[in-house]
C-alpha positions in Angstrom: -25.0 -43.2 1.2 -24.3 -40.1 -1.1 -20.3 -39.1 -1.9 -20.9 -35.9 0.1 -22.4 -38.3 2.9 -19.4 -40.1 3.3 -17.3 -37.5 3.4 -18.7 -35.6 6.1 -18.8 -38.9 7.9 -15.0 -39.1 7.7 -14.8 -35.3 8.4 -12.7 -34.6 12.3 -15.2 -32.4 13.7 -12.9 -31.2 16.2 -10.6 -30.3 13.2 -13.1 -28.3 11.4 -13.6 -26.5 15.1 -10.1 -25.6 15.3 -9.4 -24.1 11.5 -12.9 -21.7 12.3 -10.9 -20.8 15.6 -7.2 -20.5 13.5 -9.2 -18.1 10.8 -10.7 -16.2 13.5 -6.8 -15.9 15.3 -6.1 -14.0 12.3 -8.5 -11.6 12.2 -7.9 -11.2 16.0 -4.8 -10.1 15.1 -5.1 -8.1 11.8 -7.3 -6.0 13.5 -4.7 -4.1 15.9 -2.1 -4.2 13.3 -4.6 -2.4 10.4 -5.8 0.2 12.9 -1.9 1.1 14.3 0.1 -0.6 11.9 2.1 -2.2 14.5 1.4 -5.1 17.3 1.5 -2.9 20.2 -2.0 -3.8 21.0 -1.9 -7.3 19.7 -2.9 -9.7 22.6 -1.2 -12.5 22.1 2.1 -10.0 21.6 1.2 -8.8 25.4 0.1 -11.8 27.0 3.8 -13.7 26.0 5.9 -11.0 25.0 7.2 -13.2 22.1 7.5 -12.5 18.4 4.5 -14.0 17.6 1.2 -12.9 17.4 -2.6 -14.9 17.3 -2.5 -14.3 13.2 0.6 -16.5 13.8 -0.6 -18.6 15.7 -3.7 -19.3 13.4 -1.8 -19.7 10.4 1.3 -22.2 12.3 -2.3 -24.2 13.0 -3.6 -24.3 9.9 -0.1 -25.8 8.2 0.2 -27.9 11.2 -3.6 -29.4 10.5 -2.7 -29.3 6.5 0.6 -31.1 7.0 -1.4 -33.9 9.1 -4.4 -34.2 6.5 -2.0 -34.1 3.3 0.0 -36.6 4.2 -3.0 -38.5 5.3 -4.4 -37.9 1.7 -1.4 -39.3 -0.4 -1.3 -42.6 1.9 -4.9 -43.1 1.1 -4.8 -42.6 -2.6 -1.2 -42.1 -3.7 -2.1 -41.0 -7.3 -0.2 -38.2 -8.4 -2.7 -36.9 -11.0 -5.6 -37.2 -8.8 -3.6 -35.8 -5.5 -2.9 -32.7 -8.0 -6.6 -32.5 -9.1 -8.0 -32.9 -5.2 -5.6 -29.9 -4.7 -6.3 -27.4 -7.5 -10.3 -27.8 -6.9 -9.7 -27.3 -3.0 -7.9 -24.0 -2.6 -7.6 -22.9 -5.8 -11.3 -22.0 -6.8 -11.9 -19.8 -3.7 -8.5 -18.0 -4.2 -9.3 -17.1 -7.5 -12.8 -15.4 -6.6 -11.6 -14.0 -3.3 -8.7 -12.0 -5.1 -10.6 -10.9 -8.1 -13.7 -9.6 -5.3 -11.3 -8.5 -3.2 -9.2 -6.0 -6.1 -12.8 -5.3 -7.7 -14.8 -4.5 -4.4 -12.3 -2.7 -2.5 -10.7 -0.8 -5.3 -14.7 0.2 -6.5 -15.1 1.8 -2.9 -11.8 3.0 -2.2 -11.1 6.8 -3.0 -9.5 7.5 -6.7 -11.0 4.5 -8.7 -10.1 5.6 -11.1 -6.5 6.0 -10.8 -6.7 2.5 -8.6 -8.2 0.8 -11.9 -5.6 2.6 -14.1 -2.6 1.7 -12.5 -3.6 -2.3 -12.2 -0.4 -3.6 -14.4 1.3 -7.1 -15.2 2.5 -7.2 -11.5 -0.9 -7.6 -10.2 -1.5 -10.8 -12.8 1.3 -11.8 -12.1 1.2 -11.8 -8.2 -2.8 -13.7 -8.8 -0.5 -16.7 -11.2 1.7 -17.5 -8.1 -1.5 -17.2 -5.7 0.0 -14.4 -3.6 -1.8 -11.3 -2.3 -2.9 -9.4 -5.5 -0.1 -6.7 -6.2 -2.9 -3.6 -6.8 -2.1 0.5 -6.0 -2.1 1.5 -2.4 -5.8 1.9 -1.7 -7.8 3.0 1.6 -5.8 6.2 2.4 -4.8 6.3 6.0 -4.7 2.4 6.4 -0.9 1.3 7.4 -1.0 -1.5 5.5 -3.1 -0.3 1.5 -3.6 -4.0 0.4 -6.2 -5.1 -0.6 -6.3 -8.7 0.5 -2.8 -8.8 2.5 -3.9 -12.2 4.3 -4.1 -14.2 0.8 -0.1 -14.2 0.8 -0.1 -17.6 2.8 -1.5 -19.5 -0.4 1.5 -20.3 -2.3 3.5 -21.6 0.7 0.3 -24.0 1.2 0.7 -25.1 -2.6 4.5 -25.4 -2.4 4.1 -27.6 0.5 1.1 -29.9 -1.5 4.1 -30.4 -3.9 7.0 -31.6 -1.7 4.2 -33.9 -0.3 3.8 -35.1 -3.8 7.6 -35.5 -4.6 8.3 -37.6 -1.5 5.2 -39.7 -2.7 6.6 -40.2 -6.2 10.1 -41.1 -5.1 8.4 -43.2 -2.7 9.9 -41.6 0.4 7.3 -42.3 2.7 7.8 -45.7 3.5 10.9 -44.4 5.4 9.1 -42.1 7.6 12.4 -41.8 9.1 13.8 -39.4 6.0 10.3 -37.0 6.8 11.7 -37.0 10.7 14.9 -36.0 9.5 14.0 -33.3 7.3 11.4 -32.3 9.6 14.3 -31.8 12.3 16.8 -29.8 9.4 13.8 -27.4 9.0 13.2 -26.6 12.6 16.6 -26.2 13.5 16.7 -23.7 10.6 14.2 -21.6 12.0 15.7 -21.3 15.2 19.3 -20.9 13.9 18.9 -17.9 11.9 23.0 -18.3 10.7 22.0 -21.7 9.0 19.7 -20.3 6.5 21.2 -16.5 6.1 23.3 -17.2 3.0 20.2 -18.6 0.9 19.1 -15.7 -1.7 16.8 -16.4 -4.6 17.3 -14.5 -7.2 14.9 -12.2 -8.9 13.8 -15.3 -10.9 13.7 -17.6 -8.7 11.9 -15.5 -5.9 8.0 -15.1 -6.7 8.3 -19.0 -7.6 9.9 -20.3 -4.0 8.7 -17.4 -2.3 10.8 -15.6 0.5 13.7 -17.9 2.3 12.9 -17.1 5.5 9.2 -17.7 5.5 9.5 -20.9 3.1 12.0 -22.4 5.8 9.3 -21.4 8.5 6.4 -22.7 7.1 7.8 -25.4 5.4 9.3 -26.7 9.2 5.6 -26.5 10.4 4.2 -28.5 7.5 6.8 -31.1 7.9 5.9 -31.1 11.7 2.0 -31.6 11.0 2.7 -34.7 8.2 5.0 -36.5 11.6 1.6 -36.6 13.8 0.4 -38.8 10.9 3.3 -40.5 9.9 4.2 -41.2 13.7 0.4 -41.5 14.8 1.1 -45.5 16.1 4.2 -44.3 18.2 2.8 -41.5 19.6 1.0 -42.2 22.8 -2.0 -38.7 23.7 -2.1 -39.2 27.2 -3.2 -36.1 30.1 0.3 -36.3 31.6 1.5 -35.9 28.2 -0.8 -33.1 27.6 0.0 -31.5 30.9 3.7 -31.7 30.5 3.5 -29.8 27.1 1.6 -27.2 28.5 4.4 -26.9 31.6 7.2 -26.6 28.9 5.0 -23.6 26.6 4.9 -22.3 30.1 8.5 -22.2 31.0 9.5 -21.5 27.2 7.0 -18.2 27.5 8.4 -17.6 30.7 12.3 -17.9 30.6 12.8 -17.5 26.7 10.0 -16.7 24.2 12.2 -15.8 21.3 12.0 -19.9 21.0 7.6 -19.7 21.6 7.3 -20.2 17.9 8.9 -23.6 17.0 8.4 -24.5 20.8 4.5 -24.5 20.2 4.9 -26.0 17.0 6.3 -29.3 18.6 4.1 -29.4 21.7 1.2 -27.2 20.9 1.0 -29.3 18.0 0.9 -32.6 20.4 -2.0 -30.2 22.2 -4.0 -30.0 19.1 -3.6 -33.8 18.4 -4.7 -34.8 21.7 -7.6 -32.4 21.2 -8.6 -33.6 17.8 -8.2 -37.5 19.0 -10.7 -37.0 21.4 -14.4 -37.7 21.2 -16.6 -35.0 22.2 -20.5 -35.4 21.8 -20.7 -31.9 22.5 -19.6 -30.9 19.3 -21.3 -33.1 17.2 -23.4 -30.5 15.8 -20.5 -29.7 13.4 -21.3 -32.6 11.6 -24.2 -30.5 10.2 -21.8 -27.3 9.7 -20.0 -26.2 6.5 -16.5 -25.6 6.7 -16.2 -22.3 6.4 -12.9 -21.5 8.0 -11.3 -21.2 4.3 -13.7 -18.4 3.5 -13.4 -16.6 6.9 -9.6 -16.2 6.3 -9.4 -15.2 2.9 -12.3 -12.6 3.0 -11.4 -11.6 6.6 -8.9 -9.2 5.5 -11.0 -7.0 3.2 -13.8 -6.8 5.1 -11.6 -5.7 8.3 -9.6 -3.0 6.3 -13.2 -1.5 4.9 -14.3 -1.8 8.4 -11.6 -0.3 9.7 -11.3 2.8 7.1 -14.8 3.8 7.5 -15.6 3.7 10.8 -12.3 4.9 12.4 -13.0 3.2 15.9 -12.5 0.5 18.4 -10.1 -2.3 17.0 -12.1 -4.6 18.9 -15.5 -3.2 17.9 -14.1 -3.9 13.9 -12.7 -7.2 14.9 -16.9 -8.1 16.4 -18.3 -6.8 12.9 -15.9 -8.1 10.3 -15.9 -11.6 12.4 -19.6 -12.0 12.0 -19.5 -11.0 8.1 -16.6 -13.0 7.6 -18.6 -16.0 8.8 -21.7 -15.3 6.4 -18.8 -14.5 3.6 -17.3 -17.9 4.5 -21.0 -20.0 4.7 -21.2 -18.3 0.8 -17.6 -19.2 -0.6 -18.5 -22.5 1.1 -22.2 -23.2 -0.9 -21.2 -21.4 -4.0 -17.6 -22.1 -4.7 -15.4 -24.9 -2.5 -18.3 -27.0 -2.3 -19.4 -27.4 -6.1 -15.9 -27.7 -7.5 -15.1 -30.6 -4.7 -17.9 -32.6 -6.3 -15.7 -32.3 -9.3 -13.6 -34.9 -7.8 -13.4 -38.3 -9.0 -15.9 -40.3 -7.1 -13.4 -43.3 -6.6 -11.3 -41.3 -5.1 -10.6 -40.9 -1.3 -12.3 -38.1 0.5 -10.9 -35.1 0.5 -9.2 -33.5 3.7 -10.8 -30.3 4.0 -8.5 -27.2 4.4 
């Protein structure tokens, strides 16, 4: 059997399911937001009346699926160098391409080129090195958000996260899972305790390299969250009572106080997406023949929605239709072309690579 062979064979379908459902979340949700420039419309924002909306939703699942698979990647092959390596080829790459197409594409058909291309300085470069959302001119006119790729911001919080993994490995933390619970718990009650966390401030120096306090203390808790499925998988018990109890506490959360929904379906959506991807279904087997693509649907979703958006001047719901379906073909492409090659890069010896 080939390397690739293998590890498809090792692949969660049901994983790979959910991050094309998490990707498409956030386009469900840009779409609203780039044609009003707020989340009045935004359904999940109406159906819970919390402060949270599907984009949120899809990127909580992908760190909570990342945080699980990362942690699952160290414990296989707990080589720092190679960990780093696996890393770099998988998210890298694809960032790289999607931010320089993104600035080239939508600055070529966005009014005033000219000055657009003009007034790309060190900030931009800059804002590509720490693998944010590239830092161009306003472009689109009209648009209430004038980024070019606003969705890429998530990146470095992904990489900061592939580093603390790292740094527990090397200090050997995780053979006292018990020090991951703990932190795990610090983190979430920091999110929910805004007073706990309101005296941090980076300064100017320190801020494009840790990124904003209150979304690294965020993300960061949902990370730490994911990597305690796996480090907790032989105490944790997926049962349907289990299942149906978590859905009767998102229910009474959503009902009695969904300022809490956020870190509330962390903890026990997260259980719900466990139980789901523990599961065998024959009816999804067909994904074992299906890229992953959910990488290049969310990085090229934004773009493709704001051009969508800016030139036909309609339905949210109609762009939301048409930049989903390109987004797929975008992602199938940064899939063949890109992510795929540079993961045969890795070292064949080395365990297979979680995918994103």
């Amino acid at each position: 059997m080939s390397h690739s062979s293998r590890d498809n064979s090792q692949r969660n379908h049901q994983f790979d399911l959910l991050r094309i459902f998490f990707a498409t979340f956030v386009l469900l949700a840009h779409a609203p937001e780039l044609t009003d420039g707020n989340q009045k419309r935004e359904l999940f924002v109406r159906l819970t009346h919390a402060p949270i909306t599907f984009g949120g939703v899809g990127v909580n699942g992908f760190f909570l699926l990342s945080g699980f698979l990362i942690v699952k990647s160290w414990q296989q092959n707990p080589d720092l160098l190679n960990f780093l390596r696996n890393r770099f080829l998988r998210i890298v790459p694809g960032y790289l391409v999607a931010a320089f197409l993104s600035t080239l594409i939508v600055g070529l058909l966005a009014p005033g080129i000219a000055h657009f291309f003009r007034h790309i300085d060190i900030h931009c470069i800059k804002s590509i090195l720490v693998l944010s959302s590239p830092a161009t001119p306003p472009v689109l006119p009209g648009l209430p958000h004038p980024l070019v790729n606003g969705a890429l911001w998530t990146i470095q919080y992904e990489v900061r996260c592939y580093i603390l993994v790292a740094l527990y490995g090397i200090c050997g933390l995780f053979r006292r899972p018990a020090i991951w619970l703990g932190t795990t718990v610090l983190l979430l009650l920091s999110t929910i305790t805004p007073a706990l966390t309101s005296h941090f401030h980076w300064s100017k120096v320190l801020y494009p390299i840790l990124g904003d306090p209150a979304q690294v203390f965020r993300l960061t808790a949902i990370y730490f969250v994911g990597g305690c499925f796996f480090l907790f998988r032989q105490q944790i018990r997926f049962r349907p009572h289990f299942a149906f109890v978590a859905c009767a506490i998102l229910l009474c959360i959503r009902t009695f106080n969904p300022s809490y929904i956020e870190m509330i379906f962390t903890v026990f959506g997260g259980y719900l997406m466990f139980y789901f991807g523990q599961m065998s279904l024959k009816s999804i087997q067909w994904m074992k023949n299906f890229p992953d693509i959910s990488y290049g649907i969310y990085i090229y979703g934004w773009p493709v929605l704001s051009l969508w958006i800016w030139y036909r001047h309609g339905s949210p719901w109609v762009a939301f239709l048409g930049s989903t379906a390109i987004s797929f073909g975008l992602g199938w492409m940064s899939w063949h072309f890109i992510e795929r090659p540079m993961l045969t890069l890795k070292r064949k010896n080395a365990a297979p690579l979680p995918l994103l």
